[in-house]
ZAMARKOL-787645 format. One record per residue (C-alpha): x, y, z; residue number from 0. Coordinates in nm, 4 decimals. Last residue first. Example, Ala and Ser with C-alpha at 12.3 -4.5 7.8 and 13.67 -1.06 7.14 Angstrom:
BEGIN
VEXBA          x          y          z   pos
VEXBA     1.3670    -0.1060     0.7140     1
VEXBA     1.2300    -0.4500     0.7800     0
***
This chain:
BEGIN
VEXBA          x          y          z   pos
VEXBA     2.6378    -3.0288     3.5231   473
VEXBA     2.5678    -3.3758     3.6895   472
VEXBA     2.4370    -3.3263     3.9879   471
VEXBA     2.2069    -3.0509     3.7672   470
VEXBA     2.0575    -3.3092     3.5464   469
VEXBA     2.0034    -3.5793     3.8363   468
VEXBA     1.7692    -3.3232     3.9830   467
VEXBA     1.6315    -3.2241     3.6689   466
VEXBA     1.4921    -3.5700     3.5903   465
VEXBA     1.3908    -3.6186     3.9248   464
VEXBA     1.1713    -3.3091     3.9313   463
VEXBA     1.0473    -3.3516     3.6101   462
VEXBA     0.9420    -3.7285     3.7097   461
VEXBA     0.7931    -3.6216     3.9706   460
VEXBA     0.6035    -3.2864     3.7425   459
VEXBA     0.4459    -3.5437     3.5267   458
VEXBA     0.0900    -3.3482     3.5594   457
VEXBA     0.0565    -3.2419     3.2130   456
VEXBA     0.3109    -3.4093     2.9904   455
VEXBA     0.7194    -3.2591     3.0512   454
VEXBA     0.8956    -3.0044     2.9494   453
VEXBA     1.2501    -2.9167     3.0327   452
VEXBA     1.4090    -2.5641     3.0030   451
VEXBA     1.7871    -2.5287     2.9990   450
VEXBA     1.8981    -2.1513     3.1523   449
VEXBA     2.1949    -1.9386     3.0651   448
VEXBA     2.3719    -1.7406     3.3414   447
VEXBA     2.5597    -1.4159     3.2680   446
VEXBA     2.9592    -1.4714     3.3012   445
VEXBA     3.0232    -1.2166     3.0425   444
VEXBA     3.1235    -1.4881     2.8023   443
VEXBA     2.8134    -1.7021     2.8974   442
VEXBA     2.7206    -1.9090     3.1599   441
VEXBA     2.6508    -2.2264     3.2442   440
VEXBA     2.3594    -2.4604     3.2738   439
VEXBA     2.0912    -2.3398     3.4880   438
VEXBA     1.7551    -2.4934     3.5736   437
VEXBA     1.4349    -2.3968     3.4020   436
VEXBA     1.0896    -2.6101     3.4233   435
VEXBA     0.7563    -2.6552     3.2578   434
VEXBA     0.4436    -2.8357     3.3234   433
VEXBA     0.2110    -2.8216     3.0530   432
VEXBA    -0.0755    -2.5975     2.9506   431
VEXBA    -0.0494    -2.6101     2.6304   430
VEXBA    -0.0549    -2.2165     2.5252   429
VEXBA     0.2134    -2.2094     2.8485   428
VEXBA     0.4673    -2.5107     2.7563   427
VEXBA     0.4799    -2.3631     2.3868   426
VEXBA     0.5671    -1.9864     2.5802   425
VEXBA     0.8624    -2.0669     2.7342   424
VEXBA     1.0880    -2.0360     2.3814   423
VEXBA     1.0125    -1.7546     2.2296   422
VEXBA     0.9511    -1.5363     2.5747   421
VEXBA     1.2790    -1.3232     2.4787   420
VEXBA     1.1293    -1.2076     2.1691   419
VEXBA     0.8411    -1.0091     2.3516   418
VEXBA     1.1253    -0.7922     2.4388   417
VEXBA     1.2197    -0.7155     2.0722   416
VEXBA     0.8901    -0.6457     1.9566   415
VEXBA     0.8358    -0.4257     2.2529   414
VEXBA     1.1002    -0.1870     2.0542   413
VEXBA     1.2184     0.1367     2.2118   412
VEXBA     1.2588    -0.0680     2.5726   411
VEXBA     1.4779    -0.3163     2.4310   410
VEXBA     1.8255    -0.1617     2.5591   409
VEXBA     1.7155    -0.0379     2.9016   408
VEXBA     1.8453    -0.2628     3.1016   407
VEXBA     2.0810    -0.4595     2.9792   406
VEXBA     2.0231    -0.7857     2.8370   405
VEXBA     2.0234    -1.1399     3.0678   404
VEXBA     2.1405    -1.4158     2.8288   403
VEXBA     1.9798    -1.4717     2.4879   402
VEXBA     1.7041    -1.7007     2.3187   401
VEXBA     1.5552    -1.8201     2.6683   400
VEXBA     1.5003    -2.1456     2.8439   399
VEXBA     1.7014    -2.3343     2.5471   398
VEXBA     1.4718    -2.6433     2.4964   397
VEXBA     1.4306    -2.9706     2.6197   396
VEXBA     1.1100    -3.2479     2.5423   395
VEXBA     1.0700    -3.4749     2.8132   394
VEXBA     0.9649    -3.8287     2.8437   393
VEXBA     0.8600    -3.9069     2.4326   392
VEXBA     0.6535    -4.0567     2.2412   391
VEXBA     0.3061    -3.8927     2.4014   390
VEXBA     0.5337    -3.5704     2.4880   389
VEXBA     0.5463    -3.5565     2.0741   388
VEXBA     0.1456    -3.5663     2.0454   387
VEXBA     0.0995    -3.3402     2.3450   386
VEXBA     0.3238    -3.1008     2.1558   385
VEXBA     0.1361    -3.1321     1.8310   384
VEXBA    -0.2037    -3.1381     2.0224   383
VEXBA    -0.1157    -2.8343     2.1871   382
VEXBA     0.0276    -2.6438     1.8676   381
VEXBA    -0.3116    -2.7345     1.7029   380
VEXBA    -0.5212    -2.6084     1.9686   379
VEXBA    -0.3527    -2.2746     2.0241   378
VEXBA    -0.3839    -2.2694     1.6378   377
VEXBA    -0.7718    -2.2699     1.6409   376
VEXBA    -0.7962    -1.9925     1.9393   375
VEXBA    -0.5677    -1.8041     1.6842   374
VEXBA    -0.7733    -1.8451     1.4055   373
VEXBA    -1.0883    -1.7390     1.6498   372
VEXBA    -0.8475    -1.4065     1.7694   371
VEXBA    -0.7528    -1.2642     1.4858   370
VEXBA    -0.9297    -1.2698     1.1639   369
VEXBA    -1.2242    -1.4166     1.3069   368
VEXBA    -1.2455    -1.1363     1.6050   367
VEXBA    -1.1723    -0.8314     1.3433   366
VEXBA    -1.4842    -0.6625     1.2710   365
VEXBA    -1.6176    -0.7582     1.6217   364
VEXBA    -1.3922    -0.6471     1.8222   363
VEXBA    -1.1731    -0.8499     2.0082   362
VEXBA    -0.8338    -0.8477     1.7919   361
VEXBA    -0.8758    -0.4769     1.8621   360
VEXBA    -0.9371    -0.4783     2.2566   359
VEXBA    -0.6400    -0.6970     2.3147   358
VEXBA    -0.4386    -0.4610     2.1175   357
VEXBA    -0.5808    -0.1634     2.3357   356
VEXBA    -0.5544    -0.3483     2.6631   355
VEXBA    -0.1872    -0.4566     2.5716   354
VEXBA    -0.0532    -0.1244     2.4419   353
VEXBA    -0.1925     0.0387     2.7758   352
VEXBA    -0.0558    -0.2204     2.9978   351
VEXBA     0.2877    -0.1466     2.7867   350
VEXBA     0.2848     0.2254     2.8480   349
VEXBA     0.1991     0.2166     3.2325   348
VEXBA    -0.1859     0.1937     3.3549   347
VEXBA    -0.3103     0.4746     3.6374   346
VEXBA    -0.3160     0.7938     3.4053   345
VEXBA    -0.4957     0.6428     3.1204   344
VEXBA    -0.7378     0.4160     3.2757   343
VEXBA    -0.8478     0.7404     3.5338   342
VEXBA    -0.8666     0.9812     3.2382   341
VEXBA    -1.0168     0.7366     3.0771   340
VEXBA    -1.3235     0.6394     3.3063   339
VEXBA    -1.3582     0.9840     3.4988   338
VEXBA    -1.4326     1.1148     3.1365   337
VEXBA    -1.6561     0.9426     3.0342   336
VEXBA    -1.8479     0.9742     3.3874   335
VEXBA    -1.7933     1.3774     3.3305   334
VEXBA    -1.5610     1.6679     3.4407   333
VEXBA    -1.2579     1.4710     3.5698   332
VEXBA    -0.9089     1.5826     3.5812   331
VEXBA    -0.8903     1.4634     3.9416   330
VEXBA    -0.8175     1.0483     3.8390   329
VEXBA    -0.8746     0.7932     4.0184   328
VEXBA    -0.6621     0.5271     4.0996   327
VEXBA    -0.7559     0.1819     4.2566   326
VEXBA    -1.1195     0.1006     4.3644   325
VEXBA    -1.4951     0.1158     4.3064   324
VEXBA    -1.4522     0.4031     4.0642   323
VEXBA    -1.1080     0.4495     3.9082   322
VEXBA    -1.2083     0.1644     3.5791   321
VEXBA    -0.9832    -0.1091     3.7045   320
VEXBA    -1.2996    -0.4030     3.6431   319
VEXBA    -1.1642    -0.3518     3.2427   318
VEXBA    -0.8406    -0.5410     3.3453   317
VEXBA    -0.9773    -0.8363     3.2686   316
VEXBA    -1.1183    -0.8310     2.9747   315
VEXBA    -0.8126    -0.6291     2.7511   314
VEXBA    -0.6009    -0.9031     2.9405   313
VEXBA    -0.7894    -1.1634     2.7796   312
VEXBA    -0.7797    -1.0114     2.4260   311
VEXBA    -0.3860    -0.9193     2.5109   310
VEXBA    -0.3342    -1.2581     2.6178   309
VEXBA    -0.4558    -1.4456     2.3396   308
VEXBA    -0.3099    -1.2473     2.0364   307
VEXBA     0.0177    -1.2428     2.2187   306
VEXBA     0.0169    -1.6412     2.2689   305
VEXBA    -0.0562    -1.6652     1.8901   304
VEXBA     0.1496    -1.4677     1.7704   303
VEXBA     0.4332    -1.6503     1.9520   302
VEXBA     0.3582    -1.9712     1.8690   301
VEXBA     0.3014    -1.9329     1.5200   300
VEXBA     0.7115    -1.9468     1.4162   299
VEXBA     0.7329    -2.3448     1.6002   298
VEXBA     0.4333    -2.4687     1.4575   297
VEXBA     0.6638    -2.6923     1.1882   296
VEXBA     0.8044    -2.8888     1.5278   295
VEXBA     1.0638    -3.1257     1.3959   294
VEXBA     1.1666    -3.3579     1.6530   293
VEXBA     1.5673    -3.4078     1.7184   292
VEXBA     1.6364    -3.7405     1.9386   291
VEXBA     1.7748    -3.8097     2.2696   290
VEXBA     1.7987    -4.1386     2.3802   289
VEXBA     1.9481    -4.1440     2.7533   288
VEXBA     2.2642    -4.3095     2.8363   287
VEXBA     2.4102    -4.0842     3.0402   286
VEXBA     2.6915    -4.0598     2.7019   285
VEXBA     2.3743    -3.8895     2.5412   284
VEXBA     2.2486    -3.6517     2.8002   283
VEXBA     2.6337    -3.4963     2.8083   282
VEXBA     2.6423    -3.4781     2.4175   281
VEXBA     2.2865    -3.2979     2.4360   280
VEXBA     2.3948    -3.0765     2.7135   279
VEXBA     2.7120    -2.9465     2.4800   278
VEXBA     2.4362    -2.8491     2.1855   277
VEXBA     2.2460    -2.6636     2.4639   276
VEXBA     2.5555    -2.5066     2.5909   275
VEXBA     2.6777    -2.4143     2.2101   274
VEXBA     2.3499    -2.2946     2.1599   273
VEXBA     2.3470    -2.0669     2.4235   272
VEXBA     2.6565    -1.9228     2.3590   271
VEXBA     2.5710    -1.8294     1.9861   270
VEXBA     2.2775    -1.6373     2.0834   269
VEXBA     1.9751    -1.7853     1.9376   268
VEXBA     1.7717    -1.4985     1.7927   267
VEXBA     1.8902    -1.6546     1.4154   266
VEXBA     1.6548    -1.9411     1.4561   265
VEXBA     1.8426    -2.2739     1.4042   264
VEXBA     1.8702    -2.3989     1.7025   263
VEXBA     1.4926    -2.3589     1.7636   262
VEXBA     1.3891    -2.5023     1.4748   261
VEXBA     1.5929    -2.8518     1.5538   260
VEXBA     1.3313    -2.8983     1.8502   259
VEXBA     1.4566    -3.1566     2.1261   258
VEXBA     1.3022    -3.4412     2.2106   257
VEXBA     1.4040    -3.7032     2.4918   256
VEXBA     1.3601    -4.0998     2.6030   255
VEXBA     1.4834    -4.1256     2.9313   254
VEXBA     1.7539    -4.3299     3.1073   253
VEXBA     1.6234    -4.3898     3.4590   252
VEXBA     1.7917    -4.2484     3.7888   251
VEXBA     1.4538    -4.1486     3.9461   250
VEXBA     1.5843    -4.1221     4.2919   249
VEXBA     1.3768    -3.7368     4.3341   248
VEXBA     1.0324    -3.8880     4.4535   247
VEXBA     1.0164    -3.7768     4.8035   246
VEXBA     1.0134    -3.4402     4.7176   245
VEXBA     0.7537    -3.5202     4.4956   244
VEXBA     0.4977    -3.6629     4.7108   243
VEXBA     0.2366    -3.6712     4.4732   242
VEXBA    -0.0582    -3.4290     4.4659   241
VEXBA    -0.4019    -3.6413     4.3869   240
VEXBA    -0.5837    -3.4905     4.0967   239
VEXBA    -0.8368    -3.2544     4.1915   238
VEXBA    -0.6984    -2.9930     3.9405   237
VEXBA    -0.8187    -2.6261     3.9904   236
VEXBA    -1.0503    -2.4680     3.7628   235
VEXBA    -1.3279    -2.3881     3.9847   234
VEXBA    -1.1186    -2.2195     4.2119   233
VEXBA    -1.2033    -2.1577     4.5700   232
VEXBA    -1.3087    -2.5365     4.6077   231
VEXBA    -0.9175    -2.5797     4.5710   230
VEXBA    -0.7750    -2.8872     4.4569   229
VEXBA    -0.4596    -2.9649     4.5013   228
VEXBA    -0.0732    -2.7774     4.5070   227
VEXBA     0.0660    -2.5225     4.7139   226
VEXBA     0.2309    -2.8020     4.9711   225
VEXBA     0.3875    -3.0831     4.7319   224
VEXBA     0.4931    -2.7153     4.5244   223
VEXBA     0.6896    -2.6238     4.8045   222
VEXBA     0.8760    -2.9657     4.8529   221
VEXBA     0.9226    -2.9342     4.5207   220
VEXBA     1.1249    -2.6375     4.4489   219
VEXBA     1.2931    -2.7242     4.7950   218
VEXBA     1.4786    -3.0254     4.5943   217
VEXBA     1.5047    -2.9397     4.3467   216
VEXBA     1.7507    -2.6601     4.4378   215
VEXBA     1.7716    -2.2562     4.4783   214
VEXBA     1.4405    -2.1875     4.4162   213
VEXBA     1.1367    -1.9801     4.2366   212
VEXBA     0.8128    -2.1533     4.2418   211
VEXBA     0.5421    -2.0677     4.0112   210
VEXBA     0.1399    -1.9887     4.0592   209
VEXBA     0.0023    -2.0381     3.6818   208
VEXBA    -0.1614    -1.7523     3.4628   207
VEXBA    -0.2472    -1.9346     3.1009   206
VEXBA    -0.6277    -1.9359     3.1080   205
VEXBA    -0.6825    -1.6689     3.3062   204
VEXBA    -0.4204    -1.3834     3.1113   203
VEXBA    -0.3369    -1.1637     3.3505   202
VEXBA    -0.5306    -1.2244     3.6726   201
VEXBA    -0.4465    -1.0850     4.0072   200
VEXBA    -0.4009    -1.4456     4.2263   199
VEXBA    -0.5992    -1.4508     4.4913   198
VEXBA    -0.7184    -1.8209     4.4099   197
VEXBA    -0.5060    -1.9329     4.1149   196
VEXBA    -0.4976    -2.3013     4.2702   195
VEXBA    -0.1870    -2.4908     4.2094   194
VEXBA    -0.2178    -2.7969     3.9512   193
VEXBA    -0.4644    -2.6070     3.7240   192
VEXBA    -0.2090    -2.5262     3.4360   191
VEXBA     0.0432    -2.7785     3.5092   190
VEXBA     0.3134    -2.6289     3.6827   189
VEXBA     0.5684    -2.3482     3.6017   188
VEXBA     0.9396    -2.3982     3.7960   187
VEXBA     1.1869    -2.1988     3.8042   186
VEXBA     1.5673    -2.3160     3.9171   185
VEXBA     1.8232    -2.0577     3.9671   184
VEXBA     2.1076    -1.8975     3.7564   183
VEXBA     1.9282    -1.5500     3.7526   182
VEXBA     1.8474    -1.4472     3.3691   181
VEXBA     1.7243    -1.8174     3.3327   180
VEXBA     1.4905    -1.8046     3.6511   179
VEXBA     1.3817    -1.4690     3.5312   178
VEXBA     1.2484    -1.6717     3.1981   177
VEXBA     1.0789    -1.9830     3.3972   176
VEXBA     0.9092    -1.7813     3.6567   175
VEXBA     0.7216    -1.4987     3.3759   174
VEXBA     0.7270    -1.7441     3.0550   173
VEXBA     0.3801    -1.6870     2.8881   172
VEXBA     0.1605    -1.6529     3.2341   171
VEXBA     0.4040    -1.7525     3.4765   170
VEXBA     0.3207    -1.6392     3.8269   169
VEXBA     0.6161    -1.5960     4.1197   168
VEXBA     0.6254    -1.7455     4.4464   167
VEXBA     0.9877    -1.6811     4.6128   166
VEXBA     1.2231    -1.9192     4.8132   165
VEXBA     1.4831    -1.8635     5.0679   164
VEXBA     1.4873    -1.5048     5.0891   163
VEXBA     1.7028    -1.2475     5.0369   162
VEXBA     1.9587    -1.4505     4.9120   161
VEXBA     2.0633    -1.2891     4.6356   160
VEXBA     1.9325    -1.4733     4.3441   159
VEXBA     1.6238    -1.5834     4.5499   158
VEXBA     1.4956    -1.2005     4.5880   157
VEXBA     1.6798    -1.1633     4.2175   156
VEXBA     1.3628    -1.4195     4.1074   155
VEXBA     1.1118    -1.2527     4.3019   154
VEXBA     1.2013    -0.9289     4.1730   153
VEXBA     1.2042    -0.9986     3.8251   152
VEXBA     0.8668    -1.1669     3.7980   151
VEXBA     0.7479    -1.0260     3.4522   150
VEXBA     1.0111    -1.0829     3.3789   149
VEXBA     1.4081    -1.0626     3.3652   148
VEXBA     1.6560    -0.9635     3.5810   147
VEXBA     1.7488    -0.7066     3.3898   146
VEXBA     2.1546    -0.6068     3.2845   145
VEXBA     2.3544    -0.2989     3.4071   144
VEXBA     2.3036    -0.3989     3.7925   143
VEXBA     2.5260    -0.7494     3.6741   142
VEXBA     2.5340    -1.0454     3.8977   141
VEXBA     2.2599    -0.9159     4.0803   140
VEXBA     2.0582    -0.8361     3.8179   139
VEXBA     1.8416    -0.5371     3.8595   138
VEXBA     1.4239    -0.4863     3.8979   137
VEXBA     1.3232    -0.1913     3.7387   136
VEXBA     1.0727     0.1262     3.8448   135
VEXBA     0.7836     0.1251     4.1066   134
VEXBA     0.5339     0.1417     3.8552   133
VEXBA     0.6910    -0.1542     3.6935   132
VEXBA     0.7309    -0.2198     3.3272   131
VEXBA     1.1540    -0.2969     3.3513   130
VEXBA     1.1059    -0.6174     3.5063   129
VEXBA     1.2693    -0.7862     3.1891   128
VEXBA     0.9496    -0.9869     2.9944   127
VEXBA     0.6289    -0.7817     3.0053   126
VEXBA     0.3035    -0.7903     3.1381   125
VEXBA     0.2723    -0.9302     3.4599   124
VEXBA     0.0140    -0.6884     3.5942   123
VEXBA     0.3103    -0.4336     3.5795   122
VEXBA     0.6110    -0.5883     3.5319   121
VEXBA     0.7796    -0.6927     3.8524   120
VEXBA     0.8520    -0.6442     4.2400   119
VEXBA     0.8278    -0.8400     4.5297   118
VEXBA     0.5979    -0.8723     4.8300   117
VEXBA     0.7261    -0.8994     5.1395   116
VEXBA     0.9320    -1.1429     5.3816   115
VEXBA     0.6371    -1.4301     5.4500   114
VEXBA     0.7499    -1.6930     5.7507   113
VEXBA     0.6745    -2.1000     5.6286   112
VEXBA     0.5027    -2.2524     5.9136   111
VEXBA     0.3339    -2.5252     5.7355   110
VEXBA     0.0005    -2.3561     5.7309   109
VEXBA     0.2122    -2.0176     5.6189   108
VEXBA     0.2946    -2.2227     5.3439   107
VEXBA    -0.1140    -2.3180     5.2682   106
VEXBA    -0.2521    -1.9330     5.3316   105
VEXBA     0.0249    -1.8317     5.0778   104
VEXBA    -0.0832    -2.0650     4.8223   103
VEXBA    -0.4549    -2.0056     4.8561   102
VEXBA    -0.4070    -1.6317     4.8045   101
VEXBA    -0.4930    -1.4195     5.1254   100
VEXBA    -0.8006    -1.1926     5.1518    99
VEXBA    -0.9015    -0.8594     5.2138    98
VEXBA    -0.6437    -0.7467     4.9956    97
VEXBA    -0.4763    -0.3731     5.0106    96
VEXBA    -0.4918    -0.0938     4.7414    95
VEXBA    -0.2628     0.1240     4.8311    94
VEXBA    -0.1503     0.2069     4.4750    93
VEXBA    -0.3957    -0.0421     4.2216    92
VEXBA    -0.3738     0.1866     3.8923    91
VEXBA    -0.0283     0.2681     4.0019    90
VEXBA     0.0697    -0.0579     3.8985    89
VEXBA     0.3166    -0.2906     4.0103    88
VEXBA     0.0495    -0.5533     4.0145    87
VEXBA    -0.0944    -0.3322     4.3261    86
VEXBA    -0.0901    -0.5736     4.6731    85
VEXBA    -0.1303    -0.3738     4.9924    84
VEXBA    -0.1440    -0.6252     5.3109    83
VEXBA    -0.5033    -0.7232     5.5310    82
VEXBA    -0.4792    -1.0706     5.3620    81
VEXBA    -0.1637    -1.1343     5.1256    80
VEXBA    -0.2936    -1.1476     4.7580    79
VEXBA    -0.0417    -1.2707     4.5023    78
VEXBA     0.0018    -1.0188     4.2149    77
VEXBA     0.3215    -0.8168     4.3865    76
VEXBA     0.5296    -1.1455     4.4174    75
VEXBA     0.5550    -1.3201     4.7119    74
VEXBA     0.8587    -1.3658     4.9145    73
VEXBA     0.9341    -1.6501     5.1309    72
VEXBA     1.1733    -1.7732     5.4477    71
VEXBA     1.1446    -2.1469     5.5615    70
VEXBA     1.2503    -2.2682     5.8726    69
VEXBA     0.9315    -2.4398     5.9228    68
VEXBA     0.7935    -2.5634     5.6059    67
VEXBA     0.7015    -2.9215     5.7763    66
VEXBA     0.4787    -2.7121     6.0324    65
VEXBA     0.5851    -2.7097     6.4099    64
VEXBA     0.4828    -2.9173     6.7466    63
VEXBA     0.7966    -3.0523     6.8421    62
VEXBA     0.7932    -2.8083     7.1440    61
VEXBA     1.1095    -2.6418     7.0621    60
VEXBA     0.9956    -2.5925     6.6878    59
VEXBA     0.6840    -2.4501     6.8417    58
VEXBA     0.9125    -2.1827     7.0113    57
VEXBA     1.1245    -2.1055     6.7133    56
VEXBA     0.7519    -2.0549     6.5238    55
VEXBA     0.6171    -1.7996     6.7845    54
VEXBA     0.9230    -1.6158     6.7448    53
VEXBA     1.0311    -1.6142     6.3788    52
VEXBA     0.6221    -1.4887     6.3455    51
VEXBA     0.7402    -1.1640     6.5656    50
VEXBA     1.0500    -1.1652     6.3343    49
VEXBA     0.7951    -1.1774     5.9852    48
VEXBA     0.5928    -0.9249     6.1381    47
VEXBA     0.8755    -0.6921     6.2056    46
VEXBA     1.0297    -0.7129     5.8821    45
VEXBA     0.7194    -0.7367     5.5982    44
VEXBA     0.9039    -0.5730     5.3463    43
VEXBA     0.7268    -0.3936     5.0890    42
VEXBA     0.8058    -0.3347     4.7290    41
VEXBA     1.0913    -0.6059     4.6886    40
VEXBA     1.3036    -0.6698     4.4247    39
VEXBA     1.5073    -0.2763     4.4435    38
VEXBA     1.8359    -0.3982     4.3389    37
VEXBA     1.9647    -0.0678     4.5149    36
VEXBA     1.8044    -0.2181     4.8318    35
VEXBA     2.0430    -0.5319     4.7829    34
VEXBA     2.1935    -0.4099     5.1789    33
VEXBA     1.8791    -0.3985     5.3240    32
VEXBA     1.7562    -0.7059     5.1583    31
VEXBA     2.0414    -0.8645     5.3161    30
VEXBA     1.9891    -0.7225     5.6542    29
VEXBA     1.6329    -0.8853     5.6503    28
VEXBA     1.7456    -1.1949     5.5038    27
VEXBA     1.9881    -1.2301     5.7901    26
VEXBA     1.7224    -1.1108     6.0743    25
VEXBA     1.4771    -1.3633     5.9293    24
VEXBA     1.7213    -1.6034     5.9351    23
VEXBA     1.8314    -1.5145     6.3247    22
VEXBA     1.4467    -1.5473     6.3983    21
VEXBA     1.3900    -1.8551     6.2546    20
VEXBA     1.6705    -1.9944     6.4052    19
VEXBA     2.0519    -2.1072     6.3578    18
VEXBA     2.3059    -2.3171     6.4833    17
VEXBA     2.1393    -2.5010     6.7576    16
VEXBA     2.1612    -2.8280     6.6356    15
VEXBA     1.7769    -2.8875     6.4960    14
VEXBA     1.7932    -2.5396     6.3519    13
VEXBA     2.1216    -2.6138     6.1343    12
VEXBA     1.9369    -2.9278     6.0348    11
VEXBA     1.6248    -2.7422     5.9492    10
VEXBA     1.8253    -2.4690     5.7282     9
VEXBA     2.0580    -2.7781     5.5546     8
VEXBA     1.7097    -2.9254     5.4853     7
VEXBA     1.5610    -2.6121     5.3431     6
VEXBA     1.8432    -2.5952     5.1036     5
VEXBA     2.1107    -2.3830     4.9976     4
VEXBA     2.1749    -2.1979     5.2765     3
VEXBA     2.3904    -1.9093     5.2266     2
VEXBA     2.6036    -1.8933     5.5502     1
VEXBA     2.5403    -1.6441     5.8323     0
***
């Protein structure tokens, strides 16, 4: 069977006769069999997802199916999936199953979308190559040497190598947008709020977003025109009307468009990179658009200050995983003390544990205004400054990640050097915007390298057209 790149070439092909739910879901199956050594997916949903195939073919036949029919989907392993094991990648949460579905996956599988498995990545969604998982890395497909990037790696590669059509990921500082880079496919994070984080295992609540992983635009936002809206299930979901974006992708204006000189100049910047960026800028240019450099004198705080954040809100909300109502408990235990770390300590990997514990430092009380107030204070001031430039400007671009895909292994003796790789994604996260990575090229080794584009909260038509006409003409 051919590679489909978008739903509408899948629908077509099922319209004629060509293909059908089932065959797809027999394709992607065998594919997934054959990537196994890639190892993106924890559980595979096979014979439920060719029983659904079924009932779906036959509504297609009666004219009576979902607009997502056709439509094959992974999830990764912190979306809920009612009455199906869901862990974080964490051995704290082994055979632990939901009794719920996430709001996202209860609204494709409204539309008739079919749901694969659930896919792997750094445990709890901390950590930025795939390589923190209980259940051991995620590969690149282009290169098995070299990550696929994180937290969700295997949802990314899932797309990457066609082992499913589209994947739901989460981006917390980075986590869609990152992979996406490392992959050579589109990743999308929405407006904080714009998708519901119902069922969702939470991170880091005020930055964790639902993202969409894709081969096109096009299907990127068809999905999101479903996930997204209000949800009386989450109090902090957006009840601004969801536009029809897929319908919205003939946006041909010129555009007015920032771009950060800092970040060109940093010495993380593989060379490559910026020589693709720098070539994008020409290409934007003799479009017609007006693209500008916009000093951003934040740009060295944002880092600190997303780390400072997540760890203090990670340290909260992974204290519920204590080995007594659920999740991993531990058999060395002679007292309640005892049951409590032994349990912690034996079910959370290396970097959850670094996380909890740093998290758990910048909150206590000798050290919360040192730590985490001033950085509450600069999340605000790095907002309004990007806000501020988005206010004079359509988009502001940036290089999706300092480097290409690394291989696995080689930053694992320094997490400094890992949480480098989310320099650049996580400005769009501390703000809350909209954020988006397409590919661009590729570098000497042939590893892909990855444009992001920001936009203001809740301009994600006019990201989606943007990009669109951005990778017709690459």
């Amino acid at each position: 069977m051919k590679s489909y790149h978008t739903l509408d070439e899948i629908q077509k092909d099922i319209r004629l006769g060509i293909t059908s739910c089932k065959a797809l879901v027999e394709h992607y199956l065998s594919n997934i069999k054959v990537h196994s050594d890639l190892n993106a997916f924890i559980e595979v949903y096979g014979t439920q997802a060719l029983q659904k195939a079924d009932i779906i073919d036959l509504r297609i036949k009666e004219k009576k199916a979902g607009k997502l029919a056709g439509l094959i989907f992974g999830i990764k392993d912190l979306i809920c999936y009612q009455d199906h094991k869901i862990s974080g990648a964490s051995k704290i949460l082994q055979n632990f199953e939901s009794q719920f579905s996430a709001t996202a996956v209860e609204k494709l599988l409204q539309e008739d979308a079919i749901l694969i498995g659930r896919q792997n990545c750094d445990e709890f969604g901390m950590g930025s190559s795939n390589e923190n998982s209980f259940y051991g890395p995620t590969k690149n497909a282009l290169d098995q040497n070299k990550v696929a990037g994180g937290s969700s790696g295997g949802s990314a590669v899932a797309v990457q190598a066609d082992m499913c059509h589209i994947s739901l990921g989460t981006d917390t500082g980075g986590s869609v947008r990152q992979p996406a880079a490392f992959c050579g496919i589109v990743g999308l994070k929405p407006s904080y709020s714009r998708v519901s984080r119902w069922g969702l295992l939470a991170y880091a609540s005020s930055f964790d977003s639902i993202g969409i992983f894709s081969k096109s635009i096009e299907d990127n936002a068809r999905v999101l025109e479903v996930i997204a809206g209000k949800d009386e299930k989450d109090s902090t979901s957006s009840s601004r009307e969801v536009p029809a974006y897929s319908q919205d992708l003939g946006n041909k204006s010129t555009f007015k468009i920032a771009y950060l000189p800092e970040a060109l100049e940093t010495e993380a910047l593989q060379p490559e990179i910026k020589a693709a960026f720098e070539g994008q800028i020409a290409s934007l240019k003799e479009a017609g658009h007006m693209v500008e450099p916009v000093s951003f004198s934040l740009l060295d705080y944002i880092l600190p200050t997303y780390y400072i954040l997540t760890t203090a809100e990670v340290s909260s909300n992974l204290s519920r995983y204590d080995g007594v109502r659920y999740g991993h408990r531990s058999s060395a235990v002679s007292n309640l003390e005892s049951l409590y770390k032994n349990s912690r300590t034996e079910g959370f990997g290396a970097e959850a544990r670094r996380r909890i514990m740093l998290g758990t430092f910048v909150l206590s009380a000798d050290y919360y205004d040192a730590y985490f107030t001033k950085a509450q204070k600069a999340r605000k001031l790095i907002k309004e400054a990007t806000e501020k430039i988005l206010s004079e400007y359509d988009f502001i671009i940036i290089p999706t990640t300092p480097t290409t895909a690394f291989k696995l292994g080689e930053h694992t003796k320094s997490p400094i050097e890992v949480y480098m790789a989310d320099l650049f994604t996580v400005q769009a996260s501390i703000s809350g915007l909209p954020a988006i990575s397409i590919p661009i090229g590729k570098d000497e080794d042939g590893m892909p390298i990855g444009l992001q584009i920001i936009s203001a909260a809740f301009q994600e038509a006019k990201l989606f057209a943007f990009s669109k006409n951005l990778i017709q003409n690459i």
